[in-house]
Each structure stands twice: as C-alpha cells, then as structure tokens.
C-alpha atoms as one frame of an Amber mdcrd trajectory, in Angstrom:
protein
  49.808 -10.927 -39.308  53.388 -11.480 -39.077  55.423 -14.250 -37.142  56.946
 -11.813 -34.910  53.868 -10.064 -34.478  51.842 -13.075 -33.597  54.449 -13.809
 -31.158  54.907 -10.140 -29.160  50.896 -10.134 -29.248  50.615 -14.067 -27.767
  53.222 -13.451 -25.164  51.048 -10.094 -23.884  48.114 -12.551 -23.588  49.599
 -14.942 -21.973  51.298 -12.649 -19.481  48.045 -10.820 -18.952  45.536 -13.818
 -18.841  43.316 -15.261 -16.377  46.370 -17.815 -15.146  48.839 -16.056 -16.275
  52.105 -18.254 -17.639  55.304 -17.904 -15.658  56.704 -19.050 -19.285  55.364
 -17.174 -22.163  57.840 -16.376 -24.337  58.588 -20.143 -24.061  55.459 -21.266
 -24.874  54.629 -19.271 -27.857  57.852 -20.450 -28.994  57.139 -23.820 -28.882
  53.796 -23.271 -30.163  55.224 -21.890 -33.023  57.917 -24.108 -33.570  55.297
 -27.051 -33.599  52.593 -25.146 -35.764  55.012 -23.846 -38.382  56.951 -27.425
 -37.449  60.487 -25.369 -37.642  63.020 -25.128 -35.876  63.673 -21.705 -33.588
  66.305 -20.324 -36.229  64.148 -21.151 -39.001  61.595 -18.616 -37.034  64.132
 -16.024 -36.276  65.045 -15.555 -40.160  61.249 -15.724 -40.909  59.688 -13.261
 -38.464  58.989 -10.798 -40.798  56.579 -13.599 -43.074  52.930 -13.446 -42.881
  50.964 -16.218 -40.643  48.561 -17.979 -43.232  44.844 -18.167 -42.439  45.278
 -21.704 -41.001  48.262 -21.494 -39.353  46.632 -18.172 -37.631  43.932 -19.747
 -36.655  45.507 -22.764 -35.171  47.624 -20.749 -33.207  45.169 -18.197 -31.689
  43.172 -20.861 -30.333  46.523 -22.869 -28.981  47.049 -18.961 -27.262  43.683
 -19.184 -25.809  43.726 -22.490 -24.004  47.102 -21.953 -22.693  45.652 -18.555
 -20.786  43.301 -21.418 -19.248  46.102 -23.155 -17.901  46.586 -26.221 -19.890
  49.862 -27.110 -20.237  51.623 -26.329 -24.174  52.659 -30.542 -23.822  49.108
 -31.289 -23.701  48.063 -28.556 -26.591  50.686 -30.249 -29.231  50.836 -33.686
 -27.358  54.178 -33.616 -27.173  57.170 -33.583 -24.878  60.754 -34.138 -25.133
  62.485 -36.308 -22.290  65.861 -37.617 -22.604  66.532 -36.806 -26.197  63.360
 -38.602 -27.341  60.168 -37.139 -28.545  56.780 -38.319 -26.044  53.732 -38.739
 -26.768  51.214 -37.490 -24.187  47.497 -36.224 -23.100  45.698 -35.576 -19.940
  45.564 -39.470 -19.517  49.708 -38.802 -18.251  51.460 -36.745 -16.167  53.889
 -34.931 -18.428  57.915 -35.676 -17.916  59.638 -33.451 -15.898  63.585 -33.388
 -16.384  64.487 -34.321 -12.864  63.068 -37.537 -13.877  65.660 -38.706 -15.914
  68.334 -38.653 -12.969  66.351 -42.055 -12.379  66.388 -43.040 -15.933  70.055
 -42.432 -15.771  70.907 -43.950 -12.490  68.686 -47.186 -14.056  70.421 -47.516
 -16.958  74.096 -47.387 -15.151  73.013 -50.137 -12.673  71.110 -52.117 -15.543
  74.672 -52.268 -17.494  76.506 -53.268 -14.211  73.888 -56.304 -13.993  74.241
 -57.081 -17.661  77.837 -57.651 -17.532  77.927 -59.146 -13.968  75.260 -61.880
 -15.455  75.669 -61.942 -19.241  74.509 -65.650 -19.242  71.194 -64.667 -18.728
  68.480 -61.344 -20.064  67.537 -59.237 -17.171  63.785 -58.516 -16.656  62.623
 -54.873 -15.897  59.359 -53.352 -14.590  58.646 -49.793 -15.317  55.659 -49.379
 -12.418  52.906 -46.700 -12.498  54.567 -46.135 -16.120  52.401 -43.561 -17.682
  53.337 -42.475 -21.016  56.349 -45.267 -20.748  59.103 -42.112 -20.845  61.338
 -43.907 -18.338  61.333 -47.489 -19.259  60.854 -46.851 -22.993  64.002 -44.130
 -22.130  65.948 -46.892 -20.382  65.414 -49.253 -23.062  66.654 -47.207 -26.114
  69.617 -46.101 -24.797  70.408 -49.333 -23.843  70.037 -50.769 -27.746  71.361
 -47.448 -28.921  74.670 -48.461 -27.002  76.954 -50.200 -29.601  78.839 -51.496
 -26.514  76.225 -53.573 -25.722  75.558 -57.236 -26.751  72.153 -56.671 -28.370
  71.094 -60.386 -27.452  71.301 -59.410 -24.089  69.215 -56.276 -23.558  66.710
 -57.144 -20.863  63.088 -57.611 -21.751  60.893 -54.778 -19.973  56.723 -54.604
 -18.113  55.410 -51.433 -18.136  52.469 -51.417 -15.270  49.849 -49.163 -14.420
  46.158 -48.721 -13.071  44.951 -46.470 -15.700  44.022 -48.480 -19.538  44.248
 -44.628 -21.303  47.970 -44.657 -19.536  48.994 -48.046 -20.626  46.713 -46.619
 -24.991  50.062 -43.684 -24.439  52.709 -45.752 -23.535  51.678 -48.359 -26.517
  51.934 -45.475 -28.689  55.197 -43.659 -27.732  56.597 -47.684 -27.954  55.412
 -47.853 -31.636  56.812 -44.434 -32.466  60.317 -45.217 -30.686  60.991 -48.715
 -31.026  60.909 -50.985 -34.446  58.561 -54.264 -34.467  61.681 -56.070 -33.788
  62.269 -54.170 -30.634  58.561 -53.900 -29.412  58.839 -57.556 -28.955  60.876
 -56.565 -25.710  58.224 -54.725 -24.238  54.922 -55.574 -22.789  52.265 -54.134
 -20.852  50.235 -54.664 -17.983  47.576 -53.261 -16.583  47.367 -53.641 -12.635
  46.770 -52.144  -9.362  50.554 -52.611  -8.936  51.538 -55.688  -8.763  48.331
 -57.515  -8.228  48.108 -59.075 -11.960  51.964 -59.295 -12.461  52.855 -62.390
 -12.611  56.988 -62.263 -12.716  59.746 -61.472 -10.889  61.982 -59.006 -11.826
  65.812 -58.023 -11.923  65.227 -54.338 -11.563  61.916 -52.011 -10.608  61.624
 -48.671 -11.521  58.920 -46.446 -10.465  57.840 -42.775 -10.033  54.394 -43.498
  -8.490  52.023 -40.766  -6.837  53.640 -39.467  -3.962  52.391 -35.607  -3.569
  50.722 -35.152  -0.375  46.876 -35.037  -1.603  46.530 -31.211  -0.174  49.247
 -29.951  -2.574  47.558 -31.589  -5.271  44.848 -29.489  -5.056  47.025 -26.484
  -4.909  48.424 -27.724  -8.147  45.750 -28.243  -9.816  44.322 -24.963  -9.560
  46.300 -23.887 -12.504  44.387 -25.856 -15.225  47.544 -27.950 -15.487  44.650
 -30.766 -16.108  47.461 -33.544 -14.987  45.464 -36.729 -13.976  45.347 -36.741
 -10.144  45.278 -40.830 -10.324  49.381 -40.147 -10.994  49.900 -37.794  -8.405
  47.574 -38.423  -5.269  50.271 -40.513  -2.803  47.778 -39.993   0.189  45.244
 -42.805  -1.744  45.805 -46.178  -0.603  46.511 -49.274  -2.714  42.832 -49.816
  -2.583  42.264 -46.950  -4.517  40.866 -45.223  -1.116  41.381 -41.817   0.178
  43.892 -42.620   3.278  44.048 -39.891   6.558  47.620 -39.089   5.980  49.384
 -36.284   4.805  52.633 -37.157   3.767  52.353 -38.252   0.509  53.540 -41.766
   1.371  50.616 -43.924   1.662  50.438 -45.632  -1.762  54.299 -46.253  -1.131
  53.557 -47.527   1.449  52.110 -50.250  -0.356  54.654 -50.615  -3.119  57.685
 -50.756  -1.291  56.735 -54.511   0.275  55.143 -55.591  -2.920  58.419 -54.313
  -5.194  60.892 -56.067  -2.360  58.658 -59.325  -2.981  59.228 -59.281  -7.041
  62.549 -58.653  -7.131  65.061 -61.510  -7.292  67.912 -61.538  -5.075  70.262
 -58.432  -5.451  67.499 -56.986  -7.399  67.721 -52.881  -7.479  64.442 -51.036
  -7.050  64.992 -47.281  -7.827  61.938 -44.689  -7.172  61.312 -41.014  -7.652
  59.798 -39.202  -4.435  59.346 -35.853  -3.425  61.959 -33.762  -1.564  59.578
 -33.513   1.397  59.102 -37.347   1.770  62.326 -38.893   0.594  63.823 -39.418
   3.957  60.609 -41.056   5.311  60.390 -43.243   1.967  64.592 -44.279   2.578
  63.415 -44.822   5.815  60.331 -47.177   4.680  62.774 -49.124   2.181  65.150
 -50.231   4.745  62.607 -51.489   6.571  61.024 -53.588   3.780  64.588 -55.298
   3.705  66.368 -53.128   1.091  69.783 -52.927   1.422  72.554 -50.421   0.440
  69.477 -47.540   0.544  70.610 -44.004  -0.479  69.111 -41.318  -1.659  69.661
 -39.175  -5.204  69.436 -36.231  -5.191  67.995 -34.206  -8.459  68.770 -31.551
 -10.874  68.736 -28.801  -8.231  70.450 -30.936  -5.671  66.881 -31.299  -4.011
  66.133 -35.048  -2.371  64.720 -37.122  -5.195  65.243 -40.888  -6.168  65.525
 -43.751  -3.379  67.696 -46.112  -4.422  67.735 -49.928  -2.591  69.128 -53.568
  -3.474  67.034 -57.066  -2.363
C-alpha cells in the first residue's frame, strides 16, 4: 500500500470510528510523520512510495487505537510545546498551547527579577509539574537567551503528587538540558508543598482545576489523561470535596504558594475560563497583590497573575 493510500484509508477510519476524531487528517499526518520520522514535505513528494511491511503494520495498529480515543501524543509519546519536543504518557496531562501564555508571561517577569536583583539567583517552583513542559520551557529559553548572564539563571523545583509524573519530567530534563544544566533543576515529590522545604522567588502552577463533573464528560473520549491532574473538586487531602467549581484544591494552594514566596514574589497559575474570576478573587484574599487576570490564546480567561 501506498503513503497516500494509507493515509485517505486511515482518515475514513478515523472519521467513521467508534469515537470518531474531530482531527483526522491531522492525526494520520502526524502519525506518519513520526513512523516514517519525515517531515510533511518529505511525505508529499513520497506519496506515491509503497508502505513497507513494518512500517504498515506499525501504523495500522497506531490507526486502531486512535479510533479508541487515545490521544496521537500518547501513541508516539510525544508533544511539541513551545518549540521543544515533550516527552509524555498517560502518567501526564498532555500540553495544550494556551499553556504557554503562562510560560511566557513567567519568563518576562523572571527577567524583570533577574535584572532588578542580579546580586543574587532567583529560585523557581514549577508546582503540580507533570511532564516539566513549563518550568523545563521557562528554563531553556532563559539559557538560550544570549542576553542573559548565564551565572545568574535561577535554579528551578519541579513538584508534584504523582512519582510516574515527576519518572516524565526527569526524562524530558535529560533530553533538553546538558548535565551541566540539569544541575539547576531538581525534583520533588509532594502533596504540594508539604515536603518543600524552600522559599521561592517565583511559583508557577497549572494544577487541577476542572470541575470534577466535566471531567467525566472528558474522559469519555478515551483521552486516557490522568484524572489526578485534572480533578480541582479533590481536596488537598486527596479527598473528593462537595463543590463544583473546580476550585477546591486551589483552594489549598493559593495560602500555601503566598506562604513560600519571598517578599514581592510573583505566583502565576493557569485556571479555567469558568473559575478564573473566583480564583482572582481567592488570590487577593490570600494577600496577593497587583492580581490580574491573562487571558489566553482565544482571548478566553486563563492565567491569574499575583505579587507577595
């Protein structure tokens, strides 16, 4: 079988399966791309070659568990977020571009701390980190920036709950960063800040925040995306909370993130569009000052933003 008619046949299927993808012609490109491992134009010249037996067979099974719902990041365990390649599984939730309007916003205030203070290196904690994508982001462009005194690039904690989070984040900080580098990273594993011991210039988090009822909807697709990273109605206990906004671990975190953070210390968290007002709301009462919200790709409510 041909490339091109692997790909109209895959695209059918996918179309036409059980959960049908809203994103087929996507997906078998990417499939593609990663079996045949190149690039899109490489696959547009090629169309016409024949599929070899193994690269058929890899393929028709990658076809077969997408139609179940599982997500084409988890099939080739990777995803691309802010220009760097991710490692994930099921242990992570998978990034999602609106998340790197925080990673962005970080980095701009992280620069604006480094200069204000260069006497000193700035400590960071990525919270609920998952596969690392926005404090591993944060960190690279901030020794990829030749502007930047390399001596002073702050030294970064990546927390979460989950061990098989922290196993992902250890390896997308091997892949990304040399030996050198890694020595500027370490990781914790906590119920959030229970077994950190430090304070911190800066906190960055996108912890669970979906109100537990539309997690259920979600997960009806087969998206497979650990509800441990999504859940916000579970307490910091680990308990199933009666609320239904989302909010409750947040709840929790917001106190416990104002506590860490030194004086003028910037906390920056992703939230849903439904809950970020509450969650502004929530900061300022913690003690945060200067509290805004950002708002994402498609101008919907998304990061709070507060200084100690």
């Amino acid at each position: 079988m041909t490339i091109q008619q692997f790909k109209s046949q895959a695209i059918k299927s996918l179309e036409n399966g059980k959960i049908p993808s809203p994103s087929a012609a996507l997906d078998v490109s990417i499939l593609l791309e990663h079996c045949l491992k190149q690039n899109k134009t490489w696959i547009l010249l090629h169309s016409s070659e024949e599929l070899n037996t193994e690269q058929f067979a890899w393929l028709t099974e990658a076809v077969a568990v997408r139609s179940t719902g599982l997500p084409v990041a988890y099939i080739t365990g990777h995803k691309e977020f802010y220009g760097l390649d991710f490692v994930v599984s099921p242990a992570v939730l998978i990034p999602k571009p609106d998340t790197e309007i925080l990673v962005e916003n970080a980095i701009d205030r992280i620069k604006d701390k480094m200069y204000a203070h260069p006497e000193s290196i700035l400590m960071v904690c990525d919270m609920c980190t998952g596969s690392g994508c926005i404090g591993l982001s944060v960190l690279r462009s901030l020794l990829d920036d030749s502007d930047l005194d390399r001596s002073m690039i702050p030294h970064f904690t990546l927390v979460d709950i989950s061990p098989d989070a922290l196993e992902i984040a250890r390896m997308n900080a091997k892949r990304l960063f040399s030996e050198d580098e890694q020595e500027r990273i370490r990781f914790v594993q906590s119920n959030l800040f229970d077994d950190v011991p430090w304070d911190f210039d800066a906190v960055l988090t996108n912890p669970p925040y979906i109100p537990a009822a539309m997690v259920d909807e979600l997960l009806k697709d087969g998206r497979r995306e650990p509800r441990l990273a999504l859940d916000g109605d579970v307490n910091v206990f680990g308990m199933d909370f009666d609320s239904s906004d989302g909010l409750e671990l947040i709840r929790g975190l917001i106190p416990q993130a104002y506590e860490r953070l030194v004086y003028n210390g910037i906390f920056l968290m992703e939230t849903g569009e439904y809950n970020a007002e509450e969650a502004c709301v929530l900061s300022k009462k913690a003690g945060f000052r200067n509290t805004k919200i950002i708002c994402d790709l498609e101008g919907q409510l998304r990061n709070v933003y507060g200084v100690k």
